[in-house]
C-alpha positions as CSV (number, residue, x, y, z in Angstrom):
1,X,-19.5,-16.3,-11.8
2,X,-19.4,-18.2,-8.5
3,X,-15.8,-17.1,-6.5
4,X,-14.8,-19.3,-3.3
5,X,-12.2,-17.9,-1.0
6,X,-10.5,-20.3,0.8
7,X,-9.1,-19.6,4.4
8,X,-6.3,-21.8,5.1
9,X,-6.4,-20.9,9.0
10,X,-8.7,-21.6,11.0
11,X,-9.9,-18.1,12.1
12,X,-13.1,-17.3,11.1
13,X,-13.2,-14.1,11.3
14,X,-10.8,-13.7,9.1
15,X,-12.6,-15.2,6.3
16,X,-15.2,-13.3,7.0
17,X,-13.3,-9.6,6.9
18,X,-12.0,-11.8,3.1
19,X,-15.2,-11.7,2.1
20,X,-16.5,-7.9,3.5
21,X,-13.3,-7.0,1.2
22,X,-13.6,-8.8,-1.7
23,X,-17.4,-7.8,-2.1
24,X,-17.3,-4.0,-2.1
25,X,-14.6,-4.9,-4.9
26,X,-17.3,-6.6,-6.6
27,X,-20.7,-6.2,-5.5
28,X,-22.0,-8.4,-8.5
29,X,-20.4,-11.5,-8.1
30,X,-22.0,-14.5,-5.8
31,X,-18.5,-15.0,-3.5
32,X,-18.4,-17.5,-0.9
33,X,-16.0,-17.9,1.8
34,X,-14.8,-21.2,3.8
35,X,-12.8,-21.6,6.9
36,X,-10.2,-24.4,6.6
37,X,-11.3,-25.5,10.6
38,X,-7.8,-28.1,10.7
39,X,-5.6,-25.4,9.5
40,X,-3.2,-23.6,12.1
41,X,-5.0,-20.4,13.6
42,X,-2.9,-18.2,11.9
43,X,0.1,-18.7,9.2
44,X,3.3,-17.6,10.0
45,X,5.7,-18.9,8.1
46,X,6.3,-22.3,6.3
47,X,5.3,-24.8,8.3
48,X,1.9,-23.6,9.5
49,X,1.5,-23.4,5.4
50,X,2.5,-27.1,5.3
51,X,0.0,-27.7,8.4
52,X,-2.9,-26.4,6.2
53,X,-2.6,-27.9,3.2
54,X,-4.3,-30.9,4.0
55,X,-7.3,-29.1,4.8
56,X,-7.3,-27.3,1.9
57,X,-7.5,-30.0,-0.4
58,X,-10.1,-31.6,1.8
59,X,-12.7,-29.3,0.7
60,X,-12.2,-29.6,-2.9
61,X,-14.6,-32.2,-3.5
62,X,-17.4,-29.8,-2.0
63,X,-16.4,-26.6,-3.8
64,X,-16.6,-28.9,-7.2
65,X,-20.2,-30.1,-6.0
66,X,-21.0,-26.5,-6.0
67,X,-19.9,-25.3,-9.0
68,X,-17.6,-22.9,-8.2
69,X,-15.8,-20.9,-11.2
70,X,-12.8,-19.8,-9.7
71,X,-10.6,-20.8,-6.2
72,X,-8.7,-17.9,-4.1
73,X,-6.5,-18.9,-1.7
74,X,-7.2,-16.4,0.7
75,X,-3.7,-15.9,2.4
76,X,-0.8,-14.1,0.9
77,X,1.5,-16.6,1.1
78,X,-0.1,-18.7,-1.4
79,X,-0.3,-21.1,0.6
80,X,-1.0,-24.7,-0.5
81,X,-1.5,-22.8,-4.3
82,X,0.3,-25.8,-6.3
83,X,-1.0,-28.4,-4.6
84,X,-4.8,-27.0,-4.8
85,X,-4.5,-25.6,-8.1
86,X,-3.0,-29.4,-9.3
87,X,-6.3,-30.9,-8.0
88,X,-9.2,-28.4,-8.2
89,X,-11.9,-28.7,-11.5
90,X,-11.5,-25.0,-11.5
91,X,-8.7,-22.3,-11.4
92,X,-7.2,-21.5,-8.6
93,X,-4.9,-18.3,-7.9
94,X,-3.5,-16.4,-4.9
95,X,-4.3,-13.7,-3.2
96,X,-0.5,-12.9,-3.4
97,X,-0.1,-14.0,-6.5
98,X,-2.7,-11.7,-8.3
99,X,-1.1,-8.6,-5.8
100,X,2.1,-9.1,-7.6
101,X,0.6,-9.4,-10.8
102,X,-2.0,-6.7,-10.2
103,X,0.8,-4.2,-9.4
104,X,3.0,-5.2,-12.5
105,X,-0.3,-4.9,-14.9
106,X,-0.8,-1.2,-13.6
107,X,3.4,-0.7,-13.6
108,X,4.3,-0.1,-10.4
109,X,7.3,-0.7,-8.9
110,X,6.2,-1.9,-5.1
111,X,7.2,-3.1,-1.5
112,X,5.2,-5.1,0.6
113,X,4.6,-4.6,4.2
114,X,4.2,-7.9,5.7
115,X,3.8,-9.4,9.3
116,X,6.6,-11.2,10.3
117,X,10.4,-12.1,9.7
118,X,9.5,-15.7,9.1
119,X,6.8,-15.0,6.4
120,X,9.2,-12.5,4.3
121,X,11.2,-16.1,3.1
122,X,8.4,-17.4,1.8
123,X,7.2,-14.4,0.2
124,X,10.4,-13.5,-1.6
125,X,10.2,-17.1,-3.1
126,X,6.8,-16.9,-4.5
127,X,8.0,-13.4,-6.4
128,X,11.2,-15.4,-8.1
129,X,8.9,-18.1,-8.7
130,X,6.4,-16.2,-10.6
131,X,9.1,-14.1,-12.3
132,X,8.3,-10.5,-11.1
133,X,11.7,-10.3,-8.6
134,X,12.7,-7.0,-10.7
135,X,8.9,-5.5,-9.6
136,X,9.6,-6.1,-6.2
137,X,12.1,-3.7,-4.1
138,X,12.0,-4.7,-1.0
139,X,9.8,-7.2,1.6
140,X,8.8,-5.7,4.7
141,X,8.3,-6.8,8.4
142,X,6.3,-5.1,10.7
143,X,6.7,-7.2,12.9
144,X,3.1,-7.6,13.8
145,X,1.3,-11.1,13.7
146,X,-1.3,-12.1,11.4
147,X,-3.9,-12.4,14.2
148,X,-3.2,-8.9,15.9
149,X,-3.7,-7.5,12.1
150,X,-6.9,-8.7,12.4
151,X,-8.0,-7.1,15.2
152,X,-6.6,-3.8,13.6
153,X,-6.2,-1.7,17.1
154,X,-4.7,1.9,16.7
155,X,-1.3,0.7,17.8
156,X,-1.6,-2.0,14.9
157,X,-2.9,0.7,12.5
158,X,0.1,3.4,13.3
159,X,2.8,1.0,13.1
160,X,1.5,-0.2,9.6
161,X,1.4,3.1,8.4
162,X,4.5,4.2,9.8
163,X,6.2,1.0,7.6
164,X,4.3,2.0,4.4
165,X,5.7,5.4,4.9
166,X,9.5,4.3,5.7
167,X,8.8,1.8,2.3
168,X,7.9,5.1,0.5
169,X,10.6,7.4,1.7
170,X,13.4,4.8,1.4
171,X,12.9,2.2,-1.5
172,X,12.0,4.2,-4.7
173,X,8.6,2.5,-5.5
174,X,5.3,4.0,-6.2
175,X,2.9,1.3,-5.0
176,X,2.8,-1.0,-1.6
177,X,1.1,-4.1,-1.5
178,X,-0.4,-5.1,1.5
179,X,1.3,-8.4,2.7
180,X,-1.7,-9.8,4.9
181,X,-5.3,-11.0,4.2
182,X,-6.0,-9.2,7.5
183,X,-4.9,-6.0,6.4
184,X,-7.6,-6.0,3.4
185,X,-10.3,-4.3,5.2
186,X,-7.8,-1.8,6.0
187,X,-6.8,-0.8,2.9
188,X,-8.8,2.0,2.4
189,X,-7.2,3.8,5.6
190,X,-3.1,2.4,5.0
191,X,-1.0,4.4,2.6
192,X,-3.6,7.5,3.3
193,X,-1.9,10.4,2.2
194,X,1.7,8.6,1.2
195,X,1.5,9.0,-2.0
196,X,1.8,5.4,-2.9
197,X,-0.7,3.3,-4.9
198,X,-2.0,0.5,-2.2
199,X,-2.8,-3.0,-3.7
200,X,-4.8,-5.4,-1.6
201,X,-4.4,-8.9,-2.6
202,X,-8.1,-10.0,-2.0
203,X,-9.4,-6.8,-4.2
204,X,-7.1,-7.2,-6.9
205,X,-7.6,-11.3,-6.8
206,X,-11.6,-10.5,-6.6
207,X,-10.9,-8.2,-10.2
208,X,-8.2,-11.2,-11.9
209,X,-11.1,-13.7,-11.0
210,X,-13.3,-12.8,-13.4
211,X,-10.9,-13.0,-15.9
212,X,-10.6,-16.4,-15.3
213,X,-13.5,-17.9,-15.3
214,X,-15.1,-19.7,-18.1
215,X,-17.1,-17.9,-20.9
């Protein structure tokens, strides 16, 4: 199988902590990242999604010449998912998307700690849409932005865990998903000791992948 993650921001780096992540969740399959270079630096809310959806679709016509399998969107709003998914040769899921899903499989009841206040909208509309509202308690806010996630300093870290811990004492759920594709190559330290199941998004989309490709 041949896996493309596609970045809709334009921060490199970020794809390539994506990829670091969704490798050691399977060392076996050939996964490629790409960096939508027009798309908004970070997204944060709905109309940086709507900014990078252009680009997104630009580089379909490449991933097609290359033969990939299967198309992550590599950002866990979903962003430009139904518009890529309508035009791609291949499927195409989210990393939010198989989070949710993931969770539900392995029956957990979950929150998600996210970034911020103007992402939890869209995320609470991508749950209803893909019917797993009841699976969901709550939508969390750190209040952190997508690009300080990434560069995961110790103040980052701490308020993170402190969240995942409120989201454990207070909501009644046994798993948190993480809320970011910055926060994947964190996922082995967040929830450390709460007692929660963690689901990444770009692990669990990495795993639902290979169910998807063709035979």
């Amino acid at each position: 199988m041949k896996l493309l993650f596609l970045n809709p921001n334009s921060t490199a780096a970020m794809t390539g902590a994506m990829l670091a992540a969704a490798r050691a969740a399977d060392p076996v399959t050939e996964i490629t990242g790409w960096t939508n270079t027009s798309g908004p630096p970070a997204i944060e809310g709905p109309e940086d999604g709507a900014a990078a959806v252009a680009g997104l679709l630009s580089m379909l016509p490449a991933a097609r010449q290359a033969g990939f399998d299967v198309i992550v969107i590599g950002c866990f709003d979903d962003t430009g998912l139904a518009e890529v998914r309508a035009a791609a040769h291949c499927p195409v899921i989210g990393i939010g998307q198989a989070a949710f899903h993931m969770a539900a499989l392995l029956g957990h009841r979950v929150s998600v700690v996210t970034t911020l206040e103007v992402s939890v909208p869209v995320i609470t509309a991508n749950i209803a849409a893909y019917g797993l509202a009841g699976q969901v308690a709550k939508v969390r806010a750190s209040g952190l932005g997508v690009l300080e996630v990434e560069q995961a300093r110790p103040a980052t870290l701490a308020r993170l865990e402190d969240e995942i811990a409120r989201a454990g004492a207070q909501d009644g759920i046994s798993g948190v998903i993480l809320g970011c594709a910055g926060m994947a190559p964190l996922a082995g330290r967040l929830g450390a000791g709460s007692g929660l199941a963690v689901i990444d998004g770009v692990a669990a989309a990495t795993r639902l992948a290979r169910a998807l490709a063709p035979a």
